[in-house]
KEVEX-284137 format. One record per atom (N, C-alpha, C): atom name; residue in one letter; x negated, y, z. Coordinates in steps of 0.02 Angstrom, whole numbers, plus 50000, padded with zeros to 5 digits. Last residue first. Layout:
at/aa/X/Y/Z
CA/A/X/Y/Z .
...
//
This chain:
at/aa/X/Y/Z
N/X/49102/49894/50637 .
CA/X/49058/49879/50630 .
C/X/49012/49924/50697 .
N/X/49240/49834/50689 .
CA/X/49216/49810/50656 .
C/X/49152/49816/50612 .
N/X/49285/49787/50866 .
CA/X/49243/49848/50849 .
C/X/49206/49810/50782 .
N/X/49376/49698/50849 .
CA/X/49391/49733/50880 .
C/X/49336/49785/50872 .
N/X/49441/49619/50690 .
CA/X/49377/49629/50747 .
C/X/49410/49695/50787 .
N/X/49571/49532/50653 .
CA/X/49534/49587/50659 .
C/X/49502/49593/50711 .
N/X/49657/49391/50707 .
CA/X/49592/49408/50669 .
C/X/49563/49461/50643 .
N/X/49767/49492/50757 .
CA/X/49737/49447/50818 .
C/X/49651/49448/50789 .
N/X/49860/49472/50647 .
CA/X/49838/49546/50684 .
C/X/49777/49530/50723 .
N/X/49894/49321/50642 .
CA/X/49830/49383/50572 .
C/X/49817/49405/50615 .
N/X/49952/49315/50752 .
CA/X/49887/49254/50753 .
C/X/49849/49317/50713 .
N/X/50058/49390/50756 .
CA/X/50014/49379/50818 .
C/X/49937/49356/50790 .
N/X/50112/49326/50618 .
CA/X/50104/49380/50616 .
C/X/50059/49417/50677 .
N/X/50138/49197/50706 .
CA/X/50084/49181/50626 .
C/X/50072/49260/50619 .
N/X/50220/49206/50809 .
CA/X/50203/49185/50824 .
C/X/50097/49204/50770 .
N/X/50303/49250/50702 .
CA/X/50315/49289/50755 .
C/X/50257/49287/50765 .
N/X/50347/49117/50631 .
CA/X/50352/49180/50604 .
C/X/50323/49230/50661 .
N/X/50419/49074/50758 .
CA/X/50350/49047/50703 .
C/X/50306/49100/50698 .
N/X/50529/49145/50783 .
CA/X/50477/49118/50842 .
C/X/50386/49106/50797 .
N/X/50592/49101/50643 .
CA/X/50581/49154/50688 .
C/X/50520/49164/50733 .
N/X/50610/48969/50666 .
CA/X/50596/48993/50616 .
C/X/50565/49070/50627 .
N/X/50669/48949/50779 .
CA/X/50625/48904/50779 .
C/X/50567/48955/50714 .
N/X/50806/49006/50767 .
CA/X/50758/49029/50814 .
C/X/50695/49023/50795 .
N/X/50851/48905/50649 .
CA/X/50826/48994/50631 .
C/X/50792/49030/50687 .
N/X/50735/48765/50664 .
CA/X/50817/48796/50664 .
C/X/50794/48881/50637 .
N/X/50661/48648/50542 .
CA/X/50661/48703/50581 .
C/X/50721/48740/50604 .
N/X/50618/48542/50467 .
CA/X/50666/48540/50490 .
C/X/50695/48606/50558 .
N/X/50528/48609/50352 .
CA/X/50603/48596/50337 .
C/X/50667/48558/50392 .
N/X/50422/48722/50414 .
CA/X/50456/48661/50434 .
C/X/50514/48645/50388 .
N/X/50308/48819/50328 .
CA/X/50376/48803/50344 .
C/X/50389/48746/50347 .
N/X/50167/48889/50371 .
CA/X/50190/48826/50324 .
C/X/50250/48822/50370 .
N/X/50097/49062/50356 .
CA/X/50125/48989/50396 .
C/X/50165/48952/50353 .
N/X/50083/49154/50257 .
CA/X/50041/49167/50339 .
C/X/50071/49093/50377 .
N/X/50137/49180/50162 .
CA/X/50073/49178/50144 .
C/X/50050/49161/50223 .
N/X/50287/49145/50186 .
CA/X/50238/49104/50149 .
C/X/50163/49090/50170 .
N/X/50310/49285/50221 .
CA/X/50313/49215/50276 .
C/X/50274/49153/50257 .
N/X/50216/49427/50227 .
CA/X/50259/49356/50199 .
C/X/50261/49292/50219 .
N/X/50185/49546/50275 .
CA/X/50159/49488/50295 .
C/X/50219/49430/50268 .
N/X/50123/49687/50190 .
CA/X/50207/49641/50199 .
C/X/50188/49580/50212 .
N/X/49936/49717/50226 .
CA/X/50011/49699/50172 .
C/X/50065/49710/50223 .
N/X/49865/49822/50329 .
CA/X/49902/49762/50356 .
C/X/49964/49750/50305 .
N/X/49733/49910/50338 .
CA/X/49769/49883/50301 .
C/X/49820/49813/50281 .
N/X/49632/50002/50430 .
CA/X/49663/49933/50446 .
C/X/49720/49918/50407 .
N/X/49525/50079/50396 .
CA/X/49573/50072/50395 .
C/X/49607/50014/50397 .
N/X/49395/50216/50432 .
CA/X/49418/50135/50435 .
C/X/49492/50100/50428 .
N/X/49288/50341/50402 .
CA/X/49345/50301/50407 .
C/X/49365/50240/50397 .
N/X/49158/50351/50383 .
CA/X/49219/50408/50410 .
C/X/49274/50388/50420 .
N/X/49007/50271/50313 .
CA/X/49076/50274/50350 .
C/X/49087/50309/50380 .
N/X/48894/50356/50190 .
CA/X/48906/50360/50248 .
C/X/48972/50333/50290 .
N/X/48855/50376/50055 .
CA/X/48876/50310/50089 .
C/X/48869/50292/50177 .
N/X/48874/50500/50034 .
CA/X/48795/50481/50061 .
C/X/48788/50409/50085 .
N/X/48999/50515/50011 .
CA/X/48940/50535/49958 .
C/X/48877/50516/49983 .
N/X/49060/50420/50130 .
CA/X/49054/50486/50103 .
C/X/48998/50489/50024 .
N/X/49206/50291/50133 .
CA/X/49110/50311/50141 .
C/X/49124/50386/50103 .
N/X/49300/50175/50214 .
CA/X/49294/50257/50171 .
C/X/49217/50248/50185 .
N/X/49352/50034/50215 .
CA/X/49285/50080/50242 .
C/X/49274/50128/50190 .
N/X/49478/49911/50239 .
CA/X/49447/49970/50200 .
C/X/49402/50030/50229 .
N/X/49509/49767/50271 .
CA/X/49484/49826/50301 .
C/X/49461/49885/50246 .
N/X/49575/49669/50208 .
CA/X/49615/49710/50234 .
C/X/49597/49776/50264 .
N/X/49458/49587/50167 .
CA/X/49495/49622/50112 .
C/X/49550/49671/50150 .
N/X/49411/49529/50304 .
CA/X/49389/49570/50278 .
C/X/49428/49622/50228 .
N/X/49488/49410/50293 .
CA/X/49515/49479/50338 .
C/X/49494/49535/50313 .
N/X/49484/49287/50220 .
CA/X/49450/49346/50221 .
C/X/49477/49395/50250 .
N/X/49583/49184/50232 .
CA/X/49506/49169/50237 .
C/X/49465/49231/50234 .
N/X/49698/49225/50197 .
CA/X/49694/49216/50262 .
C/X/49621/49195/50280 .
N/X/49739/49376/50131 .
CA/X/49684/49332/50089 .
C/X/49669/49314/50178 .
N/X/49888/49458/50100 .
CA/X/49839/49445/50137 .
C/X/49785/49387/50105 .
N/X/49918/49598/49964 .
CA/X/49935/49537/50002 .
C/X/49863/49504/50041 .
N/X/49865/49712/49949 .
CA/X/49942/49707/49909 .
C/X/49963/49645/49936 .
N/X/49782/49855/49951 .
CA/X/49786/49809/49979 .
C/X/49883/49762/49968 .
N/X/49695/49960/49829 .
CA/X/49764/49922/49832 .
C/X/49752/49860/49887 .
N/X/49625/50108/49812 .
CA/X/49622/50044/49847 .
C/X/49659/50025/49841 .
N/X/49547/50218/49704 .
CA/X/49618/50204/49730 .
C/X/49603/50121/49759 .
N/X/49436/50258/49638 .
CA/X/49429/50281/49729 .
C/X/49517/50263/49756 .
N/X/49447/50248/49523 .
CA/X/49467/50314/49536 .
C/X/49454/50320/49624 .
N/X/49397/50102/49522 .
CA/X/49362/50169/49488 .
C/X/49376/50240/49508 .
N/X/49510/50060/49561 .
CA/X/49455/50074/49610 .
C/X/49411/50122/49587 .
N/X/49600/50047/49448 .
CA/X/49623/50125/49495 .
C/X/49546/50107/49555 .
N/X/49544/49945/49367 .
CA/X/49536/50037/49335 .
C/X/49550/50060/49411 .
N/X/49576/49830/49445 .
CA/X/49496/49850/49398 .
C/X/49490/49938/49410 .
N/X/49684/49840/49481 .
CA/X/49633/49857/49533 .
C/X/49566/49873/49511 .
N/X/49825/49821/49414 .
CA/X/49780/49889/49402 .
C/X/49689/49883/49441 .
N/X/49876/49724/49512 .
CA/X/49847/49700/49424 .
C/X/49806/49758/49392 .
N/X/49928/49740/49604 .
CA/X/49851/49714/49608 .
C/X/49824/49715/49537 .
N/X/50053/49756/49602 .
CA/X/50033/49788/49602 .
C/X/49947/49808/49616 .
N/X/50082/49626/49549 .
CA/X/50097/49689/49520 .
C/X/50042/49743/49533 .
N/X/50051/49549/49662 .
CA/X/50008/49566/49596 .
C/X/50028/49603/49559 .
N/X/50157/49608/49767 .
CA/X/50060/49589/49777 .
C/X/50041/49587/49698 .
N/X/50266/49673/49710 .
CA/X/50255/49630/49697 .
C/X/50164/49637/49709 .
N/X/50374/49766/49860 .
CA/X/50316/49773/49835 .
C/X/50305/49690/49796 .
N/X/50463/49748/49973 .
CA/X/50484/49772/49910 .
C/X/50433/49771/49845 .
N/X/50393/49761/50073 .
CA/X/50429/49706/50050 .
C/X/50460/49701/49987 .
N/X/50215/49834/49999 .
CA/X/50295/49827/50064 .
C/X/50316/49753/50047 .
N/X/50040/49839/50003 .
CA/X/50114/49828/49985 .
C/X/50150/49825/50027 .
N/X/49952/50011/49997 .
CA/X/49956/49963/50040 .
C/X/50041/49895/50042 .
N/X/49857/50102/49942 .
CA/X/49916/50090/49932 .
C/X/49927/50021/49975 .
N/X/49742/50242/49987 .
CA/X/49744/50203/49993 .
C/X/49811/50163/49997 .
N/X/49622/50363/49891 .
CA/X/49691/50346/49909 .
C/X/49712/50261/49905 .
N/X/49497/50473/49928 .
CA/X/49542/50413/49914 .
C/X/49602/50425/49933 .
N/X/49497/50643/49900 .
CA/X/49436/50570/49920 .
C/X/49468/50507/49894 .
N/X/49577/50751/49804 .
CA/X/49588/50681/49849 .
C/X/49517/50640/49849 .
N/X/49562/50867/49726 .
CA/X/49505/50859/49749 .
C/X/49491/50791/49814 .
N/X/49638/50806/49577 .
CA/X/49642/50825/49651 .
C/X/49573/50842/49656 .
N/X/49670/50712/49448 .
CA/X/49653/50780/49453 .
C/X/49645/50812/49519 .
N/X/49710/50613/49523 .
CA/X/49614/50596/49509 .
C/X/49615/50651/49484 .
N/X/49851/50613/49538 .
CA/X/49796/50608/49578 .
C/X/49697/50616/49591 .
N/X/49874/50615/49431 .
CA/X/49882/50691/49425 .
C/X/49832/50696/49495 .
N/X/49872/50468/49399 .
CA/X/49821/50503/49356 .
C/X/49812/50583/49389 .
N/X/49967/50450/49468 .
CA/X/49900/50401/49510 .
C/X/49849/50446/49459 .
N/X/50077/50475/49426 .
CA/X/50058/50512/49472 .
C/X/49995/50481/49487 .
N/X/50077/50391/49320 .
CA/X/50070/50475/49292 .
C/X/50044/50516/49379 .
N/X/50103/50279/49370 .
CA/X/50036/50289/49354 .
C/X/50013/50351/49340 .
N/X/50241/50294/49424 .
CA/X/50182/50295/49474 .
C/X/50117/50303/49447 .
N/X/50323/50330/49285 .
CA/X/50302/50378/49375 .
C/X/50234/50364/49397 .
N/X/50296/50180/49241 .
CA/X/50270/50268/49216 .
C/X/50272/50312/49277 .
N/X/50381/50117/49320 .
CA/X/50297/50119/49331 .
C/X/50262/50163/49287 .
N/X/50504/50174/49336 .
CA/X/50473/50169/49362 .
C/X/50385/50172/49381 .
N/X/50510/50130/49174 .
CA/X/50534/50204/49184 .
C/X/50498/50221/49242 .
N/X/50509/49991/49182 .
CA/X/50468/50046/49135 .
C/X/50463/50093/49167 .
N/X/50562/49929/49347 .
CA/X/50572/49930/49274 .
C/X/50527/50006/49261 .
N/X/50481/49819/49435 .
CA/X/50511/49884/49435 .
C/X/50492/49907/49351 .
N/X/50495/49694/49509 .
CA/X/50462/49692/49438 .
C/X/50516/49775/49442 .
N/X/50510/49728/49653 .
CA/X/50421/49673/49637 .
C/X/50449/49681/49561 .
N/X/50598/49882/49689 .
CA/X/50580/49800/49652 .
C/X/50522/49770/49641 .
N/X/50550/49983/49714 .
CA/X/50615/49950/49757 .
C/X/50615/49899/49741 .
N/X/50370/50039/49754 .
CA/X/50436/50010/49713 .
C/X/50489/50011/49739 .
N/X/50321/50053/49866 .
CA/X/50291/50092/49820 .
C/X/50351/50100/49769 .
N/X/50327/49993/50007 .
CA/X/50393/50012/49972 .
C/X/50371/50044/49923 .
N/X/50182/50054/50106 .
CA/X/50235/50009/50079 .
C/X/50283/50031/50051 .
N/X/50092/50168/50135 .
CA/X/50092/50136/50174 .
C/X/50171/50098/50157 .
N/X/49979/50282/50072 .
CA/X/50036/50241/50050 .
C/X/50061/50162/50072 .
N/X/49867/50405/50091 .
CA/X/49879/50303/50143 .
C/X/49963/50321/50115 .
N/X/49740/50491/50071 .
CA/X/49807/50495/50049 .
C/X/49817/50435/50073 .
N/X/49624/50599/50127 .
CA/X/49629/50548/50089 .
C/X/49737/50536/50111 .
N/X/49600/50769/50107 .
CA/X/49566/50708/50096 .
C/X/49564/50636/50060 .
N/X/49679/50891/50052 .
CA/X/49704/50821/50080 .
C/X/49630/50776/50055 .
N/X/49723/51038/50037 .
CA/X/49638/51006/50055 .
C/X/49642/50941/50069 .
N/X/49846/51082/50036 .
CA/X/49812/51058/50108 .
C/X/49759/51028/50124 .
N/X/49857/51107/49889 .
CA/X/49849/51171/49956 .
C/X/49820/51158/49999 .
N/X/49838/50984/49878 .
CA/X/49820/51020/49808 .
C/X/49788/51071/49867 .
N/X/49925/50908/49938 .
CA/X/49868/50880/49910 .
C/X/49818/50922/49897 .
N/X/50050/50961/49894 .
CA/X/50026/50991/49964 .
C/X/49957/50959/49938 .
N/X/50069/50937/49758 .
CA/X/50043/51006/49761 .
C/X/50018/51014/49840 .
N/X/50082/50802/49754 .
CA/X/50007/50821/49729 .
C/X/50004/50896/49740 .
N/X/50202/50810/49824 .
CA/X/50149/50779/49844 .
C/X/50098/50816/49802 .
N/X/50282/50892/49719 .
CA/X/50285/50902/49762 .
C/X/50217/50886/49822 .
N/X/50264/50775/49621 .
CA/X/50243/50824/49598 .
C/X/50247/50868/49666 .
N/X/50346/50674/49681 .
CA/X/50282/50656/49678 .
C/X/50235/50719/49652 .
N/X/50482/50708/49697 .
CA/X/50436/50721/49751 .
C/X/50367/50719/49755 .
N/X/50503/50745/49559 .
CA/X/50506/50813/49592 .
C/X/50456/50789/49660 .
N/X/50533/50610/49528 .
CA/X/50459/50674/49497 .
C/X/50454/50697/49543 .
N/X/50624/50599/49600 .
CA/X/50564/50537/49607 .
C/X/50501/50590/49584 .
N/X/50711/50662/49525 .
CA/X/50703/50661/49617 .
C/X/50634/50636/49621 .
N/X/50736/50591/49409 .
CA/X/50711/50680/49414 .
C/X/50708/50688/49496 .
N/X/50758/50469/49429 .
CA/X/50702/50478/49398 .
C/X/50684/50544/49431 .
N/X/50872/50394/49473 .
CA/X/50858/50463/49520 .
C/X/50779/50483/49510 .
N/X/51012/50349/49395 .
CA/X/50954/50360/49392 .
C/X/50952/50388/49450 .
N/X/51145/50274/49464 .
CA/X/51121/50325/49428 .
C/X/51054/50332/49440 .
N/X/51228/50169/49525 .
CA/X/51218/50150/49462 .
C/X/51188/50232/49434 .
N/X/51212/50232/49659 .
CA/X/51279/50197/49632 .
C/X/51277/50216/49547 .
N/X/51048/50247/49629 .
CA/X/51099/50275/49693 .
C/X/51181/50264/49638 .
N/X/50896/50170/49581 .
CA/X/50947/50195/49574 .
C/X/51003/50207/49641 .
N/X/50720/50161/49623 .
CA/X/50797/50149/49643 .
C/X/50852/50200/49614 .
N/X/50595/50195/49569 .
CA/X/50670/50158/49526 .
C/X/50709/50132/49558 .
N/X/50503/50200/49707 .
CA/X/50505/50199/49653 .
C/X/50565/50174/49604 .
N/X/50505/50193/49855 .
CA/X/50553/50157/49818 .
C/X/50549/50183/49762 .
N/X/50421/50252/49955 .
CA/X/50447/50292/49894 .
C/X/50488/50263/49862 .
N/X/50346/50209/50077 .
CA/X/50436/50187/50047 .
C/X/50471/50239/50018 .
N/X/50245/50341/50156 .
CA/X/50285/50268/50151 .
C/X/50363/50249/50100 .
N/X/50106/50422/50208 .
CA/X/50176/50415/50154 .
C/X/50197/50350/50182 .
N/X/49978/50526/50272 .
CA/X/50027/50480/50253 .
C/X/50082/50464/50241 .
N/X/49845/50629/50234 .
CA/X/49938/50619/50231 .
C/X/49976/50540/50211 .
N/X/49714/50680/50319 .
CA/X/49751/50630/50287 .
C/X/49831/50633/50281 .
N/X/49565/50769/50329 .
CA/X/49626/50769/50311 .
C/X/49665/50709/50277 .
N/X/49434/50802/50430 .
CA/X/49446/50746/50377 .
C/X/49548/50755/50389 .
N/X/49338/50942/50444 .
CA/X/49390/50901/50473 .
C/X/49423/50859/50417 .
//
């Protein structure tokens, strides 16, 4: 039986009225790799907010890599990170060389000519597919429609709405 835990909006280096909350942040991520550890966890889906900031200070991105390393001590299949709003797409794209090596996926922003890049296809040791994952970034307003400058805020909205319909829309319905 294929085991998955999914996460979301760790907010990495948020502080709480100007105080660290480094020793929380361990505790949960060390916490994580131990159910990981007990619950036989297959594969792992980090599903946005990895950060609190697109440039998340030092202290921050030590966490996450120390945990992305305690990860490849696991018996974890993959693990798949997926960006928030909070999330910098190349930030957090900039690892992708090394963490694929580890079987870590980063989907971090949309590529509107390739859908493809959003799908992720687990394979087994026999390059067998088990899983499929529909990996849908922080749809940024930017990346998905050209802004009117004479637009009202309905108008703006509605768009917006309208451009987030259209992506979802370009996934296959049975993709292989």
């Amino acid at each position: 039986m294929l085991k998955i835990l999914h996460i979301s909006d760790l907010h990495l280096g948020k502080n709480l009225y100007g105080k660290t909350r480094t020793d929380e942040f361990c505790q949960t991520l060390n916490h994580l790799i131990d159910v990981i550890k007990k619950d036989n966890i297959d594969v792992l889906l980090i599903a946005g907010d990895v950060f609190d900031s697109s440039m998340p200070a030092l202290e921050a991105q030590k966490l996450y890599y120390d945990f992305l390393a305690k990860l490849a001590k696991t018996k974890l299949k993959h693990t798949v990170i997926i960006a928030g709003n909070h999330d910098s797409p190349n930030f957090l794209k900039a690892a992708d060389p090394l963490l694929s090596a580890l079987n870590i996926h980063i989907v971090s922003n949309i590529d509107v000519e390739n859908i493809d890049k959003e799908i992720i296809v687990l394979k087994d040791d026999d390059s067998i597919p088990y899983l499929i994952i529909s990996a849908i970034p922080y749809l940024r307003e930017r990346d998905i429609r050209r802004i009117l400058i004479d637009e009202n805020e309905d108008e703006v909205h509605a768009e917006y709405r309208k451009a987030v319909i259209a992506h979802i829309k370009k996934y296959p319905t049975k993709p292989f």
